[in-house]
N, C-alpha and C positions, 0 to 999 in steps of 0.2 A: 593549635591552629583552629581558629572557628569558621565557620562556614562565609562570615563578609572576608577574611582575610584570603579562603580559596578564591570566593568571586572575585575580589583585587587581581591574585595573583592571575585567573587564567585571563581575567581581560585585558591584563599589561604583555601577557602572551600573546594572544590572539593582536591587539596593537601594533607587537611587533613584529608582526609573522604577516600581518595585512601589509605593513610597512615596506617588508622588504619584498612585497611583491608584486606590489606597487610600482616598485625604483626598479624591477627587472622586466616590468611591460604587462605583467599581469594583472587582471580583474578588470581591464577593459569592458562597459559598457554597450552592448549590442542593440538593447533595444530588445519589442518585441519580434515578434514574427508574423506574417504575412496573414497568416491562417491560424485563429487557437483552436484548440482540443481538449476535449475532454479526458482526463483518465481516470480512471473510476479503482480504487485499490482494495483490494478484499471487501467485497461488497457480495461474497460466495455466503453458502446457506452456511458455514461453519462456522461465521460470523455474525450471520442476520436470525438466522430460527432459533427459534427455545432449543435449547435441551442437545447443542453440540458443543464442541471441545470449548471454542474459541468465542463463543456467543456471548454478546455484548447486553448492555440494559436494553432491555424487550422494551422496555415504554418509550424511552430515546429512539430506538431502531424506529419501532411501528407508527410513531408520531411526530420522529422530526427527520430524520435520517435517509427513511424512505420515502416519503413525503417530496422532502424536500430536493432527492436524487431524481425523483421522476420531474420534478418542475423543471431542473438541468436538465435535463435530457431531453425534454419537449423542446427546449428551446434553443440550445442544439443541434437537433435533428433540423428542428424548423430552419433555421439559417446556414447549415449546411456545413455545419464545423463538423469535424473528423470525433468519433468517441473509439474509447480504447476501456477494457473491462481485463485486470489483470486479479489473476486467482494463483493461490499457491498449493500446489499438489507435485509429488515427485512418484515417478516411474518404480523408484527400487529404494524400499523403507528399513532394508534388512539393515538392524546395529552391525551384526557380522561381518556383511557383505564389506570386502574394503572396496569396490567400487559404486559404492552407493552415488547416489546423484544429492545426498542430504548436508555432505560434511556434517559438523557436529552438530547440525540442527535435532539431529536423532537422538542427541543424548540430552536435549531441552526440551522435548516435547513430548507429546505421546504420537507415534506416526501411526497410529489407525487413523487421525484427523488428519492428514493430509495424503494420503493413498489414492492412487488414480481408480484403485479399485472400486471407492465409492464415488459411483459417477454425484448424486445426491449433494457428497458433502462440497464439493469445490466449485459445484456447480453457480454462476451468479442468480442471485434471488431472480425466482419468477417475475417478482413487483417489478423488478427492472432489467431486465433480461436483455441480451443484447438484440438485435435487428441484423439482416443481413446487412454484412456489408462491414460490421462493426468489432 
């Protein structure tokens, strides 16, 4: 099997899985909504600063990414759309613990990056930080 013959195969699947649900009333167009929003998604220091877990290209971050998050966000605020700033951090990191709040995220990651403990690391970047309200 080579990889055009995967891409055949899932998109005669996905065809016919859109098809049939289609003919049972599903994927009805809504349209937008009334009011847009912003949501902003791991935009926390353990993605934007040098030197943590999950940090991305520093010169991307510093010159297009943040840059370009604070122009959204002025404009935005300015016209009164809703922002939402969502960070991943969990309460209980123990592998151990069978009640962790991780499932098996704890056995793909290193969970000192993501510990409530460090307020720092999950914290949304200063550059962009949320406002009350937000």
């Amino acid at each position: 099997m080579t990889i055009e013959n995967l891409d055949e195969m899932l998109q005669q699947a996905f065809d016919e899985s859109s098809k049939i649900y289609q003919e049972r009333g599903f994927q009805r167009r809504i349209g937008f909504g009334k009011k847009p929003a912003i949501i902003s998604v791991d935009l926390a220091n353990a993605w934007t600063r040098p030197g943590n877990p999950f940090t991305c290209d520093m010169d991307k971050m510093d010159n297009e990414i943040i840059p370009g998050m604070r122009r959204l966000l002025e404009a935005a605020r300015a016209n009164g759309h809703v922002v939402v700033h969502v960070t991943t951090a969990y309460q209980n990191t123990d592998r151990n613990e069978p009640h962790s709040d991780m499932g098996q995220w704890h056995n793909k990651i290193p969970v000192e990056a993501v510990s409530l403990a460090d307020d720092d690391l999950w914290a949304i970047d200063s550059r962009i930080a949320p406002i009350e309200g937000e």
